[in-house]
Every structure is written in C-alpha cells, then in structure tokens.
C-alpha positions as CSV (number, residue, x, y, z in Angstrom):
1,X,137.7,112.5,115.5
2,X,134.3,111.3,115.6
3,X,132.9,107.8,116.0
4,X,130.8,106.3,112.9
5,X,128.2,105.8,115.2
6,X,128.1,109.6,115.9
7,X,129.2,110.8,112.5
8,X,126.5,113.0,110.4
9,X,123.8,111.3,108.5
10,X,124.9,111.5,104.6
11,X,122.9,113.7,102.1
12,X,119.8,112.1,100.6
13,X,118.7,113.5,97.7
14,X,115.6,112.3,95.6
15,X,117.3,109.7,93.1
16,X,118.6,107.8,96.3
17,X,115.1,108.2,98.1
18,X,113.8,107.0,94.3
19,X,116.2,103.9,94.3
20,X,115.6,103.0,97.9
21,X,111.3,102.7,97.8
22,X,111.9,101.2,94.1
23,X,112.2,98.2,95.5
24,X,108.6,98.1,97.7
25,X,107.1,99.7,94.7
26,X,108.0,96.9,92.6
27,X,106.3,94.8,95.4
28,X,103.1,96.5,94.9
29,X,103.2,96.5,90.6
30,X,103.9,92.6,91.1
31,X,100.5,92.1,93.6
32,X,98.4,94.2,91.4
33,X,99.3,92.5,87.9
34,X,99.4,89.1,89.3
35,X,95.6,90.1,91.0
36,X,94.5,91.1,87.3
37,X,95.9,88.4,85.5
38,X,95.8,85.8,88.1
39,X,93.4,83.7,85.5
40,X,95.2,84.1,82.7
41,X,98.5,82.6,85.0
42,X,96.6,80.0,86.2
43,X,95.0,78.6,82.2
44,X,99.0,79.3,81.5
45,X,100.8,77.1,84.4
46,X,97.8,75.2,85.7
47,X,95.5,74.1,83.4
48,X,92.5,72.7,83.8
49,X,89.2,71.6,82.3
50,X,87.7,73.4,85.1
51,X,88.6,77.4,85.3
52,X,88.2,77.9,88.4
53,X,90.5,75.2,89.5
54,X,93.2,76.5,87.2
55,X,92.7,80.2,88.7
56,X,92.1,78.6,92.7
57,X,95.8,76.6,91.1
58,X,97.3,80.5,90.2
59,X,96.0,82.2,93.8
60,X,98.1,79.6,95.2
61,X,101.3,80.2,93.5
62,X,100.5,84.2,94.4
63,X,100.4,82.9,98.6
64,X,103.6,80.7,97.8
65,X,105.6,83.7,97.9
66,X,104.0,84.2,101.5
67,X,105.8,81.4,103.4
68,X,109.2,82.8,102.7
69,X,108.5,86.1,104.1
70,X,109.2,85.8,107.3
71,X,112.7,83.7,106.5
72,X,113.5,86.6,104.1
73,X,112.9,88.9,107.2
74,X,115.0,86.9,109.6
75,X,118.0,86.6,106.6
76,X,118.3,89.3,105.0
77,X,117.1,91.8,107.9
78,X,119.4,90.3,110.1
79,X,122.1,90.6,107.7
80,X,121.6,94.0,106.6
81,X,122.8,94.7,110.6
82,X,126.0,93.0,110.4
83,X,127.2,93.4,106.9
84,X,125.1,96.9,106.0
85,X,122.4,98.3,104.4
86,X,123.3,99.0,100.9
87,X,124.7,95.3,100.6
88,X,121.2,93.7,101.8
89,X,119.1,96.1,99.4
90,X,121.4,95.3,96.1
91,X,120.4,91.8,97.3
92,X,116.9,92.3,97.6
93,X,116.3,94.3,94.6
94,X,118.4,91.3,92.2
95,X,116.2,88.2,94.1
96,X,112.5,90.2,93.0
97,X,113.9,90.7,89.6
98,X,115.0,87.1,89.4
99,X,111.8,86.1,90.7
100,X,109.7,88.0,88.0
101,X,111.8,86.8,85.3
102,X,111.4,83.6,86.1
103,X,107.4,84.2,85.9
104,X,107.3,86.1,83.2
105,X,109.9,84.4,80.9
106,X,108.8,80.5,81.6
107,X,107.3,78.9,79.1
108,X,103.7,76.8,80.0
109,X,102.8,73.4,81.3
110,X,101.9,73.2,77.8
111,X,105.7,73.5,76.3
112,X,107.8,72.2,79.7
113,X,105.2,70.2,81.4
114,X,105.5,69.9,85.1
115,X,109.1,71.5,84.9
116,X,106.9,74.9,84.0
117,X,105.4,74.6,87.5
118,X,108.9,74.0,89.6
119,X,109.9,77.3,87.7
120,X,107.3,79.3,88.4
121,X,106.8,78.0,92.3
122,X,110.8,78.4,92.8
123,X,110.4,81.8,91.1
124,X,107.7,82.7,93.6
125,X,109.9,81.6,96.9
126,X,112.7,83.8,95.5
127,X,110.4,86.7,95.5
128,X,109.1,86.0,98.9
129,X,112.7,85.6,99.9
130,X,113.6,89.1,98.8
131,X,110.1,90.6,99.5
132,X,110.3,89.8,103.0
133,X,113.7,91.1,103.7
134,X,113.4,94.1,101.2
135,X,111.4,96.6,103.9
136,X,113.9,96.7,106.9
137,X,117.3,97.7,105.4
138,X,115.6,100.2,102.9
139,X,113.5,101.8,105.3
140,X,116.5,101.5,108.0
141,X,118.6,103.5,105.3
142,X,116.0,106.1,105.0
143,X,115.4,107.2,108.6
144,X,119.1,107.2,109.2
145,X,119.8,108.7,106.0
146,X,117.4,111.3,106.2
147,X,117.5,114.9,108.1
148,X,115.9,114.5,111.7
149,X,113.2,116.7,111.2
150,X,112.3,115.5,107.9
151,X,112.7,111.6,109.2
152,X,108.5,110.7,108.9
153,X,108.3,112.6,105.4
154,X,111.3,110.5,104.0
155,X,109.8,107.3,105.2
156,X,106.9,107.8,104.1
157,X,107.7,107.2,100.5
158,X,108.2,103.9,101.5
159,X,104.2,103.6,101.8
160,X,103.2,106.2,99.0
161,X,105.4,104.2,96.3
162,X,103.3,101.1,97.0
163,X,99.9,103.2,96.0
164,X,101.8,104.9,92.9
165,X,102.7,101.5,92.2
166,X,99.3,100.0,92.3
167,X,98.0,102.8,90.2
168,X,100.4,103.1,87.3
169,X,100.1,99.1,87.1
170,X,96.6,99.5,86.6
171,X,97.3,102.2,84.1
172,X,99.6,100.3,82.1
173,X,97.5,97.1,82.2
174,X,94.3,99.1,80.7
175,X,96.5,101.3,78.1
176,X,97.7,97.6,76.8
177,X,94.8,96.0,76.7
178,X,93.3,98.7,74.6
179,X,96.0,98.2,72.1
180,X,96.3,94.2,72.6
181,X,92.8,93.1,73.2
182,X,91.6,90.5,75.6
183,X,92.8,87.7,73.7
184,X,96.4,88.7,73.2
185,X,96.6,89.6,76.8
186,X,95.4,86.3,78.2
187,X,97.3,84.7,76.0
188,X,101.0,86.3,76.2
189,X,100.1,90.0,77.3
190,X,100.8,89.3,80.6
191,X,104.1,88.7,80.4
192,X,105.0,92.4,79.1
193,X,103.3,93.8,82.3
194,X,106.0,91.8,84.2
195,X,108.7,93.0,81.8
196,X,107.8,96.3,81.9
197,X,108.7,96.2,85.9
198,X,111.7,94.4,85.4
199,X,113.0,97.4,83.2
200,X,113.6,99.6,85.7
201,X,115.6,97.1,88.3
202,X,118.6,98.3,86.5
203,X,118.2,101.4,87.4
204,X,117.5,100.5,90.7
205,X,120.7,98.3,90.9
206,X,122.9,100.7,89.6
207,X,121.5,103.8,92.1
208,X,121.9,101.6,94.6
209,X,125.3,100.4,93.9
210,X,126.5,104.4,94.5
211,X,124.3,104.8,97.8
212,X,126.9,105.3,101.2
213,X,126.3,103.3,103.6
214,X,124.4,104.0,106.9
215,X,124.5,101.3,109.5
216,X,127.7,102.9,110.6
217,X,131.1,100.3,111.7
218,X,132.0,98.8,114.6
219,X,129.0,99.9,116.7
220,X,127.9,97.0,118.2
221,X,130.8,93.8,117.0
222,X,129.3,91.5,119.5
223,X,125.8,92.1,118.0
224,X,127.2,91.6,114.6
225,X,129.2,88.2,114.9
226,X,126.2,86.6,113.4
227,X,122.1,85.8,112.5
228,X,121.4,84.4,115.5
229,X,123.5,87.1,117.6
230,X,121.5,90.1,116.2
231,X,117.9,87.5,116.5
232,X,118.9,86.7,120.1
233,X,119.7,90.8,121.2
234,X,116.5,91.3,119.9
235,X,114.5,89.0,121.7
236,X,116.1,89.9,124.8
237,X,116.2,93.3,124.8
238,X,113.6,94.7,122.7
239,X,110.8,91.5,123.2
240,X,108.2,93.7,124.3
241,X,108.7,96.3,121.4
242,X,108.5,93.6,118.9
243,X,105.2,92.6,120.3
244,X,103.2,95.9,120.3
245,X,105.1,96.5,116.7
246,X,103.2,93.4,115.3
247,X,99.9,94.4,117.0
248,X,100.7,97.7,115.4
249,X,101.0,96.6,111.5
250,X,98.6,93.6,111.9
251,X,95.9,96.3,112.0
252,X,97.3,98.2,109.6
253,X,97.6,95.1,107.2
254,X,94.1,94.3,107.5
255,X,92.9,97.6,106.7
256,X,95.1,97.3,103.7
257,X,93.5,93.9,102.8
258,X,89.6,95.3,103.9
259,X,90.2,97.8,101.2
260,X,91.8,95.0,98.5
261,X,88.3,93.1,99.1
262,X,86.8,95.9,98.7
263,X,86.0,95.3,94.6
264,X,84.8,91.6,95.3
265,X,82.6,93.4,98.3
266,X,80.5,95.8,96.2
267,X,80.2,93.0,93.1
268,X,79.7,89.8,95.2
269,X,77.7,91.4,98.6
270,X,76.1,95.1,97.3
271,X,75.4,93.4,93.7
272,X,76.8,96.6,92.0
273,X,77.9,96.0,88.3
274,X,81.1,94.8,87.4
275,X,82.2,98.1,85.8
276,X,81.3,99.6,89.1
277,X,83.3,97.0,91.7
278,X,86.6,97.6,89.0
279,X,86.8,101.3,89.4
280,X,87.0,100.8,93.3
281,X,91.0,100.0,93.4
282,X,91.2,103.6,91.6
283,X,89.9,105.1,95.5
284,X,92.0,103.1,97.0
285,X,95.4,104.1,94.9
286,X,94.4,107.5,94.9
287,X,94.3,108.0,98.9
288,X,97.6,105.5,99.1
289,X,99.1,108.0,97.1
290,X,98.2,110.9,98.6
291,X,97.6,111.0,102.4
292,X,100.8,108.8,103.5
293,X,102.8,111.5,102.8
294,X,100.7,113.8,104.8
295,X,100.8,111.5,107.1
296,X,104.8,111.5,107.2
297,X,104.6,115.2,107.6
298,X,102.0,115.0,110.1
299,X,104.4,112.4,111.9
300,X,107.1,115.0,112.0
301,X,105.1,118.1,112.9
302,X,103.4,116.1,115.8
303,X,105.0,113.0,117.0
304,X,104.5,109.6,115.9
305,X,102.7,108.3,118.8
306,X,99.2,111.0,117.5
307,X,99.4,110.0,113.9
308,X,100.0,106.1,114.9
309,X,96.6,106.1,117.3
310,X,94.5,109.1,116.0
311,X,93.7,107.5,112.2
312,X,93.6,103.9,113.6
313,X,91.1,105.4,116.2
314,X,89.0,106.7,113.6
315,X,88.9,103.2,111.6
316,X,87.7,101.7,115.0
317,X,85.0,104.0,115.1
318,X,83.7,104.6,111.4
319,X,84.5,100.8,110.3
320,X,81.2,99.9,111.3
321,X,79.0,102.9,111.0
322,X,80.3,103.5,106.9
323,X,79.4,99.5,106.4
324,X,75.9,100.0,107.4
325,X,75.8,102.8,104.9
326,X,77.0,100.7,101.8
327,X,74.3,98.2,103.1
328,X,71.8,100.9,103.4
329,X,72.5,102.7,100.0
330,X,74.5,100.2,98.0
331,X,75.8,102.7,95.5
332,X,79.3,103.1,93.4
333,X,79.1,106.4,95.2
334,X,79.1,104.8,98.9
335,X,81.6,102.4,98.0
336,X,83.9,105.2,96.6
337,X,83.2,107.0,99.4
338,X,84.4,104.9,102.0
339,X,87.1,102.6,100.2
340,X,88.7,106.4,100.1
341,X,87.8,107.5,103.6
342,X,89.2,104.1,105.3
343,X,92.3,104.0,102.8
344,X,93.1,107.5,103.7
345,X,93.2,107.0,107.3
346,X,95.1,103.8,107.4
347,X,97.6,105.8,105.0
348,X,98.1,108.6,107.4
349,X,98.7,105.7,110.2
350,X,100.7,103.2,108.2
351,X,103.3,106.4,107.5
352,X,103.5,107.2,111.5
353,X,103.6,103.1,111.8
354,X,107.1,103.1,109.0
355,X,108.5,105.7,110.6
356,X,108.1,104.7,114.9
357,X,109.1,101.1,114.4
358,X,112.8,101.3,113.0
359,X,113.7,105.0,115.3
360,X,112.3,103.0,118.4
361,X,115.2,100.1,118.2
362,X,118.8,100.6,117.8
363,X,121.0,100.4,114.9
364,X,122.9,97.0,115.7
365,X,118.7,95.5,115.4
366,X,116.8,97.9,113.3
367,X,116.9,96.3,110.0
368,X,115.9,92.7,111.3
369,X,113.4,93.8,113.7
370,X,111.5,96.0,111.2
371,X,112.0,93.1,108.6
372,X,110.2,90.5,110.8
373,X,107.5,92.1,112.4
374,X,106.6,93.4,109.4
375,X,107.0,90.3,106.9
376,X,105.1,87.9,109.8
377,X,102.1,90.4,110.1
378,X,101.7,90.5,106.0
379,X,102.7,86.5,106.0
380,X,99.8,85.5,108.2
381,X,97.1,88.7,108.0
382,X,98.1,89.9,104.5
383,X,97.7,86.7,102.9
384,X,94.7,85.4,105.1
385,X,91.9,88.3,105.7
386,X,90.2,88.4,102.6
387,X,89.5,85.0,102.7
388,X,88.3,84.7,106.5
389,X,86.3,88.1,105.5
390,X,84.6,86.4,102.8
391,X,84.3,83.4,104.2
392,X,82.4,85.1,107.6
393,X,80.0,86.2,105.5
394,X,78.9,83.1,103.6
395,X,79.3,81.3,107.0
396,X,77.1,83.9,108.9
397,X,75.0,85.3,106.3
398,X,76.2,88.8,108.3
399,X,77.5,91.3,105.4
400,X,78.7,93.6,108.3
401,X,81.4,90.7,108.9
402,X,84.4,92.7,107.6
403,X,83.1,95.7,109.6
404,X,83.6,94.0,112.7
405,X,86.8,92.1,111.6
406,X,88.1,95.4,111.0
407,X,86.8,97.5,114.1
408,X,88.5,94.3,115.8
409,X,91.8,94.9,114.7
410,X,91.7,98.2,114.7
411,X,90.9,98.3,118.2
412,X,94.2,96.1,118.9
413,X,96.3,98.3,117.0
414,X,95.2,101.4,119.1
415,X,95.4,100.0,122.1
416,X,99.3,98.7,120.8
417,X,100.0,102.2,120.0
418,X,99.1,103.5,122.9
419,X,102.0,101.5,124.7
420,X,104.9,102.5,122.6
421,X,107.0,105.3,123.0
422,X,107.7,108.5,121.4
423,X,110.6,108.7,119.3
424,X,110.4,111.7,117.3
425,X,113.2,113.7,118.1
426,X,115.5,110.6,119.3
427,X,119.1,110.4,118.2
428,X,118.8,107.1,116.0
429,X,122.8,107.1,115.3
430,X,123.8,105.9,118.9
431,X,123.0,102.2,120.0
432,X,121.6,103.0,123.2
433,X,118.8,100.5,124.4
434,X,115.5,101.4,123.5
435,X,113.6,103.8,126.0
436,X,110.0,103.4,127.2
C-alpha cells in the first residue's frame, strides 16, 4: 500500500481550478472597485468639508487591510500545513466575503455615526486577514493537485484571474454607471459593485467544500504539532529560500504597482487628458490576462528558473529606455504601448514566480511559506510604491523616478532569481528538504 505522501495527485478539472483562483480573483475585483469609488467611500464613511480629506480618510481604510496580511499569512498559511488545504481555503474564502459585506452593507457615518467607521475598519482587517492567508493553500492545492507537466500552466490561473478580475470589474462598473448615472453611483451604486462579487462566494464555498484534499496525512506530525512548529521548520531549514523568494516577488510587486500608477503617471506627469490616463488600466488587464498563462506554459516547456529571470531581465533593461520615450512623445499611444509591454513581461515572470516558490519547499511548509513571503512583499511594496514613486518625483522634480525605482527592483529580483533552484520536474509529494 502506498503512503499519502506518495499516493497520486487527484484529478483537477476546471470547476476545481475555477473555485480554487475564485478566491484571488475576488482580491483583485475588491482593489479595482474600491480604486474607482474610493471617493465616493470616503464622502460615505468619512466625511468632510474638505474632499480630499474624506477621500485621503477612504485610501486609508483601503491600506488598513494591509497590516493584517502578513498575520493572515503566518495563520492561516501555517494552518493550512497542519490541518489541510481545503479547510484553510473554505476559511479564506468566508473571511473576504464577510469583509465585503461588512463594506458594502454598512450604513454611513451619517446614520451610525462613529460605529459606521469601527464597521467598516473591522470589515477591512477581516479581509486583510483572509487576503493574506488566501494565496498559499490555494496555490499549494494547485501545484500538488495538478499533473506534473502541466504544474506552471495550472498555477498560473492563479495570476490570470487577478487581470480577468480587474477587467470585468471595470466592465461592470462602466455598464452601471451607464444605466445609474454618476449621482446614483456615488450615492449608493457602489454598494451593488461589492454585491455583485459577493454573489459568487457561494459558489465558491460550495466547490470548495467537494475539493479532496492534498497536503496528504501524517507526513511530517512533528512539523504539524503547531504555528510556531511549522514557522520555526521554516526558518531553520528553508531561511535562505525565503529570502531570495521575497527579493523575488518584491520586484514583481512593484512592477505590478508601476503599472497601477501608471493612469495617475500619464494625467498628473505627461498632462494627457483624463479620458486618455482612464483607458490605461484596459493595457494593463489585457496583458494580465493574457501573457501569465503563456507564461505558465512557458514555465513548463522550459524551466522556471528562464521564465523567472528572462522577463524580469527585460524590465531591467527597457524600464528606463520606454520612460524616456513617454517623456519624449507623451502620447495615449506611448503610454499604451508600454503599460502593455512592461505588464506583459512582469506577467510571464510573476507565472514562473507562482509556480517556483511553493515546488521549491516541502509539503509540511509550502502553504505558510508561500503565504508569508508573499503577503509581506504586497504588505510593505504593494501598499507603499505608488506613493514613494510619486512622491520622488515631486521631491526631485525627475519624472524618470519610477524608471529608476523600477530598473532598481528589477535588478534585485534577477539577481534573486538567479540563486534559486530549478524545480520543474521535482517530485513535490515527498517532504524531502529542499535542494540547491
């Protein structure tokens, strides 16, 4: 009889691959709605004779959610190793939808007073909470869930659904404002863009629910006696993995949040209208949905170690080169241009990046160690570079300043993923140590 730790992945079909990214998906439609109707959340929950207070007031309920990333990571990842996958991503999924509710259902400072703001803050910590643990145990589930050949494509979804996301959020916000108007969205609009995500958590709960389980038993008991068992195996063992990991999606994360900026860029730096700066996030969902999946298959054809430095390579060398373009010939067409070119090549990396982390460490650790590299990197560079980018250039008048900040960090990541190993082809269903 064969061990669970050596038994055969189980099948994965598309509904379970659906129900498993559903939850970083929702992720994504909560960043983009709050982003458009961060002003209209702020004049609802923060009011204030002055508007930019009350939207300053709503961008710092969005970072709230921030500070509990990492704990979410360290919980819920950690716990997803002892107790099991599914069990961690039917908590995950639950804590966002609580989270939204809570945002979406509250009534204003206007009807609860300060009680509208606990709400709303507590509402935002929850999400963080579950946000912050969601991306280990689903992508864990994947890769071991997934054919061995096929592991980078599968995983890869994980990155694609956060662009589909994006875009069908965006869709649905325009198609409502078209039939609401302006004032009806400001006013209570909003609220049915949250709604509209929470619909399909039941779906997601109830998919999930029927998944098997693929962390295996009894592979590790001494690892799983508790939190700080599976925390303190990974620091010991993997220490140096963890390291180059965070190098590794800290330059991916700011090439995410380069490309974010990239509307307030062309309106507030390249002076282009504000039709033009709005149409740039469509560039940016259209390469997220497209080229992480190549860069999945890519991942499997070639190894993850080419796709992880190649792309990231690339950034370091166009970051500065397609900035002085913009600057040269500030144009929607530039703009488009490279918001698309820089997206798709961080897409093609981040897929490699989803992929290499979790394969590289064993079972008894693979949840939790994706979980908190990951939710530190977004925590601190995710929540921080759009702002330090902004602020460079009103400090040093230098509109190349994201340029550099980005050729930086790209420069970091390559030389990160230079130093981690291979691991396509690796049998991920035996706890051995991880190999260098």
């Amino acid at each position: 009889m064969h061990s669970p730790a050596s038994a055969a992945p189980p099948r994965l079909d598309r509904k379970a691959v659906g129900a498993v990214v559903l939850g970083n998906a929702l992720e994504f439609y909560d960043f983009t709605i709050y982003a458009f109707f961060a002003k209209s959340i702020g004049a609802t929950f923060f009011p204030s004779d002055s508007p930019t207070d009350s939207l300053l007031a709503s961008l710092a309920l969005f970072g709230i959610g921030y500070v509990m990333r990492p704990v979410g990571g360290v919980l819920i990842g950690a716990f997803a190793d002892r107790a099991g996958r599914k069990p961690a991503m039917l908590i995950t999924i639950a804590l966002m939808a609580v989270g939204m509710l809570m945002l979406a259902a509250c009534p204003g400072t206007a009807v609860l007073g300060v009680w509208a703001q606990v709400i709303v803050i507590a509402g935002r910590l929850i999400q963080g909470l579950a946000l912050g643990g969601e991306v280990g145990p689903s992508t864990a589930f994947l890769i071991e869930a997934a054919p061995a050949r096929h592991r980078g494509f599968v995983a890869s979804w994980q990155i694609a659904s956060q662009g589909c996301a994006a875009l069908f959020a965006g869709l649905f916000a325009t198609v409502l404002t078209l039939v609401l108007g302006d004032a009806a969205m400001a006013d209570w609009g909003w609220r049915l863009m949250f709604g509209l995500g929470l619909l399909v958590v039941p779906v997601g709960l109830v998919i999930r629910s029927h998944l098997p389980e693929t962390a295996g038993e009894g592979h590790d008991p001494a690892a799983a006696d508790s939190t700080g068992a599976v925390l303190g195996r990974l620091v010991r063992q993997h220490g140096r993995m963890l390291g180059l990991t965070f190098l590794v999606i800290a330059a991916s994360t700011v090439s995410n949040a380069v490309g974010t900026n990239m509307p307030v860029y062309a309106g507030a730096t390249l002076g282009l209208s504000e039709m033009a700066a709005n149409a740039v996030p469509i560039a940016l969902g259209l390469a997220s949905v497209i080229f992480p999946l190549l860069g999945g298959w890519l991942a499997d054809r070639f190894g993850r170690k080419p796709v992880m430095i190649w792309p990231r390579a690339l950034i370091l060398l166009l970051a500065v080169p397609t900035f002085l373009w913009m600057l040269g010939s500030p144009s929607a067409l530039s703009v488009y241009a490279v918001t698309f070119l820089l997206s798709a090549l961080s897409s093609i990396n981040a897929a490699a990046i989803i992929v290499a982390i979790p394969e590289a460490l064993p079972r008894a650790v693979r949840s939790a160690g994706l979980s908190i590299v990951y939710a530190l990197s977004v925590s601190i560079f995710g929540g921080s570079t759009n702002y330090v980018v902004n602020w460079l250039i009103a400090a040093t008048g230098d509109r190349m300043a994201p340029a550099y900040y980005l050729a930086a960090f790209s420069l970091v990541g390559t030389i990160a993923a230079l130093l981690l190993p291979e691991t396509r082809g690796r049998d991920i269903h035996v706890d051995t140590a991880t190999r260098r």
